[in-house]
Structure formats: structure tokens, C-alpha cells
C-alpha positions in Angstrom: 88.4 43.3 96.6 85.3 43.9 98.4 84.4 43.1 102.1 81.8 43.5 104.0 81.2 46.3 106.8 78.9 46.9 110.0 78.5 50.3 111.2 76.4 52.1 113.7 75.8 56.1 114.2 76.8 57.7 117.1 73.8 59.8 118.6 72.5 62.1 120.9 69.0 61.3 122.4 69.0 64.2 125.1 65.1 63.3 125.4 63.8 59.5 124.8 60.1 60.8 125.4 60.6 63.3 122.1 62.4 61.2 120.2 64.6 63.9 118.9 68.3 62.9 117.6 71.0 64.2 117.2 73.9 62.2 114.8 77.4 62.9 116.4 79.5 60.5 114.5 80.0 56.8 113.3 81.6 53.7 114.1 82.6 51.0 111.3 84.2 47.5 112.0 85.5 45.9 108.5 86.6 42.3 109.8 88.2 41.4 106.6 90.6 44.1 106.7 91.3 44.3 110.4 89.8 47.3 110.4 87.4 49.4 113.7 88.0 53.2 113.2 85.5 56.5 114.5 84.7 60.0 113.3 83.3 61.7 115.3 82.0 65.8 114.9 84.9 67.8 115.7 83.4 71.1 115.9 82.1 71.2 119.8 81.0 74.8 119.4 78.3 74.2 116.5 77.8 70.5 118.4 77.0 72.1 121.4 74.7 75.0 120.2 72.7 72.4 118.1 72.8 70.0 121.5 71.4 73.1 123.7 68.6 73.8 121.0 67.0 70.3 121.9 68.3 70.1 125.8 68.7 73.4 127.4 69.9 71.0 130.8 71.9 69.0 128.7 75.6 68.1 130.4 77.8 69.2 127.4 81.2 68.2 129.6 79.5 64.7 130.1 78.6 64.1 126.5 82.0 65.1 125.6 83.7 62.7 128.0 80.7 59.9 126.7 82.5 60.7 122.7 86.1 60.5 124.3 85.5 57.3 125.7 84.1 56.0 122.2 86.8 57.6 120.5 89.4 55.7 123.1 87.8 52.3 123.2 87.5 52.2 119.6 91.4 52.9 119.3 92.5 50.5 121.7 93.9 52.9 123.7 95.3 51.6 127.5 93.7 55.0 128.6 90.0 53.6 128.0 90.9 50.4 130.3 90.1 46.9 130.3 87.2 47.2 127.3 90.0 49.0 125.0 92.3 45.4 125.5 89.6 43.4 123.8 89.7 42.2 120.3 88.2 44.5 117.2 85.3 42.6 117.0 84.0 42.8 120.9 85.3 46.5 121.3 82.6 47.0 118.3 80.0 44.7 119.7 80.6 46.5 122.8 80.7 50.3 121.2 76.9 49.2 118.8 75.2 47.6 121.7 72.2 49.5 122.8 72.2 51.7 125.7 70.0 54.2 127.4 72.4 57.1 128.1 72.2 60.5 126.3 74.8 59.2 123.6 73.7 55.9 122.2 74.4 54.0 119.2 72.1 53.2 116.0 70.5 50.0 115.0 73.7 48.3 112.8 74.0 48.5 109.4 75.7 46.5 106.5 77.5 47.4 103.6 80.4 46.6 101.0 83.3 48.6 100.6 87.3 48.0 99.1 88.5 50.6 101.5 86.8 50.6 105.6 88.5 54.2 105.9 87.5 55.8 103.1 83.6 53.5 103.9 83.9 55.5 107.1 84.4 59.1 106.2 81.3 58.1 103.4 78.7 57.6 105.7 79.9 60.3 108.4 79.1 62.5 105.4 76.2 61.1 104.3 75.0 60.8 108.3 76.7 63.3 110.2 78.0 66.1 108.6 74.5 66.5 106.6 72.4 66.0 109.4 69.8 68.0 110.9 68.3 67.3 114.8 66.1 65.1 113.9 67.7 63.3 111.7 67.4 59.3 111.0 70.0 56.6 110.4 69.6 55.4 106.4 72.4 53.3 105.3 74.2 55.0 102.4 74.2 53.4 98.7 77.1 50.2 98.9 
């Protein structure tokens, strides 16, 4: 059966003023199946080289610590405090909401899927593991 899905891309914005991005990883919530999971790009040396290229200043310990906390709140874990206690729904309302720190989170999207996991690992593909610096957020085919 089918449900419906929100996600949101995970992004580095080192510089609002050039409007360069960066996609680091994505977030989908599927309520129907009780499903909130993350993946986010695992390969800090080729993240950090591609993060220095637009940010020579950039504070690579503080944007790993800024993914850690994603990955924490998203899992519930009692490491990532009072947020990671919060149902699925507000730990994802709080992970998509818009924020002006160097890691920020896409406009939401919508989809359809039968399974969230396998939803999730699509669109970090299609988003993430194919992106470029300056990439944009485009929803993959449903």
C-alpha cells in the first residue's frame, strides 16, 4: 500500500550572499508507517574537500557536530536531549523548519512510496550522492 511522505534535503549554505549549496543528506517522515529516518554523506573527507572549495573559513568540526545533532534528533536518541523525546512528527517539523545556520534544510517535499526506507535511500541518491555544489532540490519521480 502506498502512503504518503515529506522530506527535506539537508544542506550546506556556507555563503547566503552566493547562494551556493551544498546537499549533505535527507530527512523523510512517512506518518503512515511510523516512520522518520536520515542519510546523511558518510564520506567526511570528499564532504570536507567539496565544503572548503566554496568556504575556505568554513568550521568543518562545527558542521559535523550541526549533521550529528540531525542524525541524533532524528533517532530519538536521549543523547540529543529534550527535542529527541518529542513525537516523529515534531522531531521532523522541528529537523525541516527553516534556519539560517551554515546547515539548513530544503523547502519540503511530497511523495508516495510503499516502503519510507527504501523512499529514503531513493532520493539521497537522486539528491545527494549525484550532487554537484550548486546543486538544487527537485523532488524525485513518486
Amino acid at each position: 500500500m502506498r502512503q504518503a511522505f515529506d522530506y527535506v534535503i539537508v544542506q550546506l549554505v556556507p555563503r547566503v550572499e552566493r547562494d551556493e549549496r551544498l546537499n549533505l543528506g535527507a530527512i523523510l517522515f512517512c506518518p503512515g508507517a511510523g516512520y522518520l529516518g536520515c542519510l546523511l554523506a558518510g564520506d567526511e573527507v570528499e564532504r570536507d574537500l567539496r565544503a572548503s572549495s566554496l568556504a575556505r573559513q568554513l568550521d568543518l568540526p562545527a558542521v559535523r557536530r550541526q549533521l550529528e545533532a540531525i542524525r541524533a534528533v532524528c533517532a530519538g536518541a536521549p543523547s540529543a536531549g529534550p527535542i529527541a523525546r518529542l513525537s516523529r512528527s515534531e522531531r521532523f517539523h522541528w529537523l525541516s523548519a527553516p534556519r539560517s545556520t551554515v546547515v539548513q534544510p530544503s523547502a519540503a517535499h511530497a511523495g508516495l512510496c510503499e516502503d519510507p526506507a527504501l523512499a529514503l535511500a531513493r532520493v539521497f541518491e537522486a539528491e545527494v550522492a549525484r550532487s554537484s555544489p550548486t546543486t538544487r532540490s527537485v523532488p524525485p519521480p513518486a
